[in-house]
C-alpha positions in Angstrom: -1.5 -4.4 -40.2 -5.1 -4.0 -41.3 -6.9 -1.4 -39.0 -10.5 -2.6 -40.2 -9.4 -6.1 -38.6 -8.4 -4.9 -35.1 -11.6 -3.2 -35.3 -14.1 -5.9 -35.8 -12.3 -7.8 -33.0 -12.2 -4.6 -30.7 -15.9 -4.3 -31.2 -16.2 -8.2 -30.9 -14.8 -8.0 -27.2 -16.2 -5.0 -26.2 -19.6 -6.8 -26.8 -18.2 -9.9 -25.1 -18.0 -8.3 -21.9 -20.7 -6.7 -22.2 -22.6 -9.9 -22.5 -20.5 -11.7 -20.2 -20.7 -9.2 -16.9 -16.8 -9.0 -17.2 -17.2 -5.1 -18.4 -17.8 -4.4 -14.7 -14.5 -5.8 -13.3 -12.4 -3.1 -14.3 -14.5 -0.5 -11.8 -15.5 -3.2 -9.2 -12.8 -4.6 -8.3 -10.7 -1.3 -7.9 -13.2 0.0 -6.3 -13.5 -2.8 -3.6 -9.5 -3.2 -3.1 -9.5 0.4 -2.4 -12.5 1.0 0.0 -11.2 -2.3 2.0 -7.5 -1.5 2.2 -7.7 2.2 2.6 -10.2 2.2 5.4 -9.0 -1.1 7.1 -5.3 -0.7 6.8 -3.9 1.6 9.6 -0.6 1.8 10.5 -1.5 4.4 14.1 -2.2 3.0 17.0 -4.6 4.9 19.2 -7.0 4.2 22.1 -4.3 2.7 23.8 -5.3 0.9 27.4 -3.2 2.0 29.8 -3.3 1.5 33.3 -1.0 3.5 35.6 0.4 2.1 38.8 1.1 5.6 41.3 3.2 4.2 44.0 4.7 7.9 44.9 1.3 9.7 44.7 2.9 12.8 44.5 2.7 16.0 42.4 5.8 14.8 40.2 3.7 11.5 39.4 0.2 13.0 39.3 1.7 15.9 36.4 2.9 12.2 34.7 -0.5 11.0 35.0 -2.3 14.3 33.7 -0.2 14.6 30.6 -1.2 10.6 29.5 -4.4 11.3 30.2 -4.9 14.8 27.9 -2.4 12.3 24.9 -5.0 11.4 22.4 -3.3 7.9 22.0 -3.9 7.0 25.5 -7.6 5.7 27.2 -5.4 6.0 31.0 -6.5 4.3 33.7 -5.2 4.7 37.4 -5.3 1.6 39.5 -4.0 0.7 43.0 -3.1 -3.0 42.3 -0.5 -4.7 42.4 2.0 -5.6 39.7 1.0 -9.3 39.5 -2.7 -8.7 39.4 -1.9 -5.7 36.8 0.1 -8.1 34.3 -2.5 -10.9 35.0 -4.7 -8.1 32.9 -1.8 -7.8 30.1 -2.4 -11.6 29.6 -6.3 -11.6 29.7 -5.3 -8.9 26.9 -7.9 -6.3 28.7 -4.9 -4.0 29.0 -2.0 -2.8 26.5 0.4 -1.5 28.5 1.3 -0.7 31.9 3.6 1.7 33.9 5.0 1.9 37.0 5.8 4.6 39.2 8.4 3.7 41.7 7.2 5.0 45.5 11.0 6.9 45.6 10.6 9.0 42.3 10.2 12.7 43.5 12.2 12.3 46.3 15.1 10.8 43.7 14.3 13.6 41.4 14.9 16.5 44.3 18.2 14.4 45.5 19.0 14.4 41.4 19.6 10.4 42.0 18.3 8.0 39.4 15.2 7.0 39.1 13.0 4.3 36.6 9.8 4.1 35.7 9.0 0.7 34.9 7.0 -0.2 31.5 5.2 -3.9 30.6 3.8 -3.9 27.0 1.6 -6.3 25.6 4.0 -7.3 22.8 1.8 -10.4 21.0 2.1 -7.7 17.6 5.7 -6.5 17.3 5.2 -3.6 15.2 2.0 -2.3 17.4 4.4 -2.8 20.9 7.2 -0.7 18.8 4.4 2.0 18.3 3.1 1.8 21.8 6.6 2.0 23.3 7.6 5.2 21.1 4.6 6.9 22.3 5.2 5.9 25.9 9.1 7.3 25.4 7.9 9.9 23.5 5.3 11.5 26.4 8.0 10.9 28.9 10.8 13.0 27.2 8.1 15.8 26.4 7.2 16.1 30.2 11.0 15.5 31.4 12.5 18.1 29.1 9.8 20.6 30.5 11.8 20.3 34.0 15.4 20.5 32.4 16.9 24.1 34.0 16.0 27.0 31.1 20.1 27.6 30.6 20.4 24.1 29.7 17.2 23.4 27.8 17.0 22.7 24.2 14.0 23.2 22.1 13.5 21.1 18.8 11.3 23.3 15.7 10.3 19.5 14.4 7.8 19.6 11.3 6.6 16.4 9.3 7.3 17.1 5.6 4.9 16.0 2.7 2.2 14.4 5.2 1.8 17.0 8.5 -0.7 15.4 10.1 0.6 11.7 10.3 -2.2 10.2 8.2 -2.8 6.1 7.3 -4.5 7.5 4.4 -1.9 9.3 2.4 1.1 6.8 2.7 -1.8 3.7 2.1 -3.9 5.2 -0.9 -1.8 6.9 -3.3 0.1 2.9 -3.2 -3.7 1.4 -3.7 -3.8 3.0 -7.1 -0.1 1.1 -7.9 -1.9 -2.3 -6.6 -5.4 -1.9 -8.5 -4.1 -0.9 -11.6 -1.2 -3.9 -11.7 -4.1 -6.7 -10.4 -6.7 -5.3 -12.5 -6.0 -5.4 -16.3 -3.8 -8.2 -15.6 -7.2 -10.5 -14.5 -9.0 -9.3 -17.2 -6.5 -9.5 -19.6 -5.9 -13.6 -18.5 -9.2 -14.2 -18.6 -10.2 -13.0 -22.2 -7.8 -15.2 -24.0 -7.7 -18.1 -21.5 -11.5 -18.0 -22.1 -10.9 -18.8 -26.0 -9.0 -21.1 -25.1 -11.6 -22.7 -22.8 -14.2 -23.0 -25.0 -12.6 -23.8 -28.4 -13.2 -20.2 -29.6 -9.2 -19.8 -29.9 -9.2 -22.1 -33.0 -10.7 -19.0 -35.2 -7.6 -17.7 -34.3 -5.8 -20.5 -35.8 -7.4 -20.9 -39.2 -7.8 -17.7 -40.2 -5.5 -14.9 -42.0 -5.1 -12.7 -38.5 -1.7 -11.8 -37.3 -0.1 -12.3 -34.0 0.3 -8.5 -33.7 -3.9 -7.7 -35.0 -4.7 -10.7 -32.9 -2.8 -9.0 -30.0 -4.0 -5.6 -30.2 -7.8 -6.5 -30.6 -7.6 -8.1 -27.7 -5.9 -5.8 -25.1 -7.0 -2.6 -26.6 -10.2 -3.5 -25.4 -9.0 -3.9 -21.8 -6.3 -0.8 -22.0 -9.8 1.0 -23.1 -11.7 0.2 -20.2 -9.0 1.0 -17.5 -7.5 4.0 -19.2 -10.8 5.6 -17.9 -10.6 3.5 -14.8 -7.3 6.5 -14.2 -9.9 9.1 -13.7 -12.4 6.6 -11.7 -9.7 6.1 -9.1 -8.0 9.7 -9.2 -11.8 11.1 -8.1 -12.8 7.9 -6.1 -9.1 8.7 -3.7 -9.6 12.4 -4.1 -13.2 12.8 -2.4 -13.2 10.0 -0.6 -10.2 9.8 1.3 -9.2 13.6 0.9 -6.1 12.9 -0.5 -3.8 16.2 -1.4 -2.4 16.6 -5.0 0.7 18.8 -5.7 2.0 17.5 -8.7 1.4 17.5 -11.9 -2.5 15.6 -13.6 -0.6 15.0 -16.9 2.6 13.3 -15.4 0.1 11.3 -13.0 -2.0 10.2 -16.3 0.7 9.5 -18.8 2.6 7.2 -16.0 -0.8 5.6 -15.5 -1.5 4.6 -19.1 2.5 3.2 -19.2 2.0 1.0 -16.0 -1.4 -0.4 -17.7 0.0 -1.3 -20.7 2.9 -3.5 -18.4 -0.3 -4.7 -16.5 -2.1 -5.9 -20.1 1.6 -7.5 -20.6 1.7 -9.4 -17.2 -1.8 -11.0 -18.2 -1.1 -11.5 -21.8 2.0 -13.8 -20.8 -0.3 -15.6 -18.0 -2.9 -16.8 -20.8 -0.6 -17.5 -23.2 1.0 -20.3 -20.6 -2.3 -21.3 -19.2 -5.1 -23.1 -20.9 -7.9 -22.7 -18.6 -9.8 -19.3 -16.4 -9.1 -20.8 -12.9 -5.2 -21.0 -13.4 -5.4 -18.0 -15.2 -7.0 -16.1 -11.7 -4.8 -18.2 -9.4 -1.6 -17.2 -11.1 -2.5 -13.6 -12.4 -3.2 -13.0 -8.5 0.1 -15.0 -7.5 1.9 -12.9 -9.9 0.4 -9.6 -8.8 -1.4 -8.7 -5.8 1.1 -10.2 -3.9 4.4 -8.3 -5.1 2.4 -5.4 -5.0 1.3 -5.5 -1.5 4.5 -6.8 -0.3 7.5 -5.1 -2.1 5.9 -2.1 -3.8 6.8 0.6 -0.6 2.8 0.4 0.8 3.7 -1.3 4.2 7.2 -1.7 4.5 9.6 1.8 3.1 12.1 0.1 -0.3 15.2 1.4 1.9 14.3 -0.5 5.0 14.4 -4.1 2.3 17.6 -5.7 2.2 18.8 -9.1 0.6 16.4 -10.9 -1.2 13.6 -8.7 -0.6 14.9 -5.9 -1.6 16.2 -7.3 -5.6 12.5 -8.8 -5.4 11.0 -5.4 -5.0 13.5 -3.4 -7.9 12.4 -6.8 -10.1 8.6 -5.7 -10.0 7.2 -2.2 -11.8 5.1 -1.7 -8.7 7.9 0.1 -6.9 8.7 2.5 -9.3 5.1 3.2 -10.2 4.5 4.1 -6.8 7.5 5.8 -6.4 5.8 8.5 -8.9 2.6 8.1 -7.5 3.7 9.7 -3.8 5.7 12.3 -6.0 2.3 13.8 -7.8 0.1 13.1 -4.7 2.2 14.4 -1.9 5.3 16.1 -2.6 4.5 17.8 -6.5 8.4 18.0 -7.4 7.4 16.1 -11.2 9.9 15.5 -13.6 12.8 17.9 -11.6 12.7 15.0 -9.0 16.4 13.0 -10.0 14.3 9.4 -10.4 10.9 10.4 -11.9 12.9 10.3 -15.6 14.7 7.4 -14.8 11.5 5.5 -13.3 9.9 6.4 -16.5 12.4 4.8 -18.7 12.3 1.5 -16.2 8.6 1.0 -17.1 9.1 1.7 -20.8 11.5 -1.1 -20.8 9.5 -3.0 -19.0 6.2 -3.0 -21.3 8.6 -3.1 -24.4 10.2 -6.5 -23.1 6.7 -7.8 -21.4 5.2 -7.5 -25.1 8.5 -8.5 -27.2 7.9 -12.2 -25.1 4.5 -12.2 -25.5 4.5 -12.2 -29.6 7.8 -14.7 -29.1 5.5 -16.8 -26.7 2.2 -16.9 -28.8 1.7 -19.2 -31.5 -0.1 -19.6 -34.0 -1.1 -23.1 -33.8 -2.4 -26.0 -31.8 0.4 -27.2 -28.9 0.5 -30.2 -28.4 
């Protein structure tokens, strides 16, 4: 292998993409996928309209009124109308959610008789009426335990491990880093050899004394170059602007970085060795990536809660176990001690080895026909 050859075409694509605008991509495009998704995507629900029906009016049903309207997921509104005109509202979607108090609810409470509260919830998003309904349930078994007799009340010391305060941002960014990195120097990576391909320039390949393995490494150490300073771009872009907490180790968080590019570089070298032109290149490189990694890497949906198909799909893609790292460094700092960071490690080792050993298989050095 003759360094001084890998060199001129290093230098050859570093001033391609300069020329070509393309040098930009590996910061832009991160940087847009993360700005969009971590500020749009938000899991909470909050500002809730609620509108309370008091048929009781009395002080048991005005304490359940007071303690919706101090909840910060609540904008409460009492109203004297009646049910129909109340769920005519649900369906004119100017209301959320509504609740009922029944006229005989204090006076069942004193007799210790039971009593319902009736709850309608504008249920057009499943997962948003789950989140409503828990935090309805939720109030209500706060306020009811508060009126439980003292010899038979239980308290519950609850604390949220690794993310306290409940935040979108720290189970959605630290999995943004997993998704940029795996859509990023794939794209780029299609595009430099499809390009060649494109405009004839892939025939100086053919003709001249250049390995498969010089060839190879020109081209994608260019790319691996460019995004192995993209790690500390997005490590500073998530720390300051989403205030993201790190506990774990920089070096652990690097080194898994730089592994999970090099499986990127492999996912796009495959993709232009099978297409001939850019446009298929970007269509399948994004078919191939963004997806899976959206989907089944653990961002919106937790690995354990996937079964059947879904689940073999997401322990088939690097994304998962990438991520799986990611949340260890940013939010829980346990590093290599942690029973699957070693074995995670190995998966994507593997997987680069493998993605590369069928890339020099795939690549030829000639014309197809």
């Amino acid at each position: 292998m003759r360094l001084r050859v890998i060199k001129a075409y290093f230098f050859k694509e570093m001033i391609e993409l300069v020329r070509s605008k393309l040098i930009m991509m590996p910061y832009l495009m991160p940087f847009i996928i993360v700005i969009l998704f971590g500020y749009g995507i938000k899991m909470q629900v909050s500002g809730v309209r609620l509108v309370i029906l008091d048929y009781d009016n009395t002080p048991t049903s005005r304490e359940i009124i007071t303690k919706f309207e101090h909840s910060t997921y609540f904008h409460t509104q009492i109203s004297h109308e009646s049910e129909q005109e109340a769920l005519r509202r649900i369906k004119q979607a100017t209301v959320d959610a509504i609740l009922i108090i029944p006229s005989s609810l204090e006076k069942n409470i004193i007799k210790g008789a039971k009593s319902e509260l009736g709850v309608f919830i504008d249920s057009a998003f499943p997962s948003r009426a789950t989140t409503i309904e828990n935090y309805i349930q939720g109030t209500l078994t706060t306020l009811m335990s508060e009126h439980v007799r003292p010899e038979h009340l239980i308290t519950i010391n609850q604390r949220n491990m690794f993310n306290q305060a409940l935040r979108d941002e720290e189970m959605i960014v630290p999995a943004l880093l997993g998704l940029v990195l795996f859509v990023a120097p794939a794209m780029l990576t299609a595009l430099l050899i499809a390009k060649e391909k494109e405009r004839g320039t892939i025939f100086n390949f053919y003709t001249s004394n250049v390995s498969k393995a010089e060839f190879l490494i020109a081209k994608l150490s260019a790319v691996f170059t460019l995004h192995s300073l993209n790690i500390l771009f997005l490590f500073a872009l998530v720390i300051i602007l989403f205030d993201l907490p790190f506990r774990g180790s920089f070096i652990l968080y690097w080194l898994t970085s730089e592994l999970y590019i090099l499986i990127s570089l492999g996912f796009g070298l495959i993709i232009s060795i099978l297409v001939s032109t850019q446009i298929v290149a970007v269509i399948l490189t994004l078919m191939m990536t963004i997806l899976p990694a959206s989907l089944y890497s653990g961002m919106l949906v937790p690995i354990s809660s996937m079964s059947g198909e879904a689940y073999i799909i997401a322990h088939l893609y690097p994304v998962m176990y990438y991520n799986h790292i990611i949340y260890d460094v940013f939010l829980i700092g346990s590093g290599v001690e942690h029973g699957k960071t070693l074995p995670y490690l190995g998966v994507l080792i593997l997987y680069a080895g493998l993605l590369f050993v069928l890339g020099m298989g795939l690549l030829k050095k000639e014309l197809r026909s």
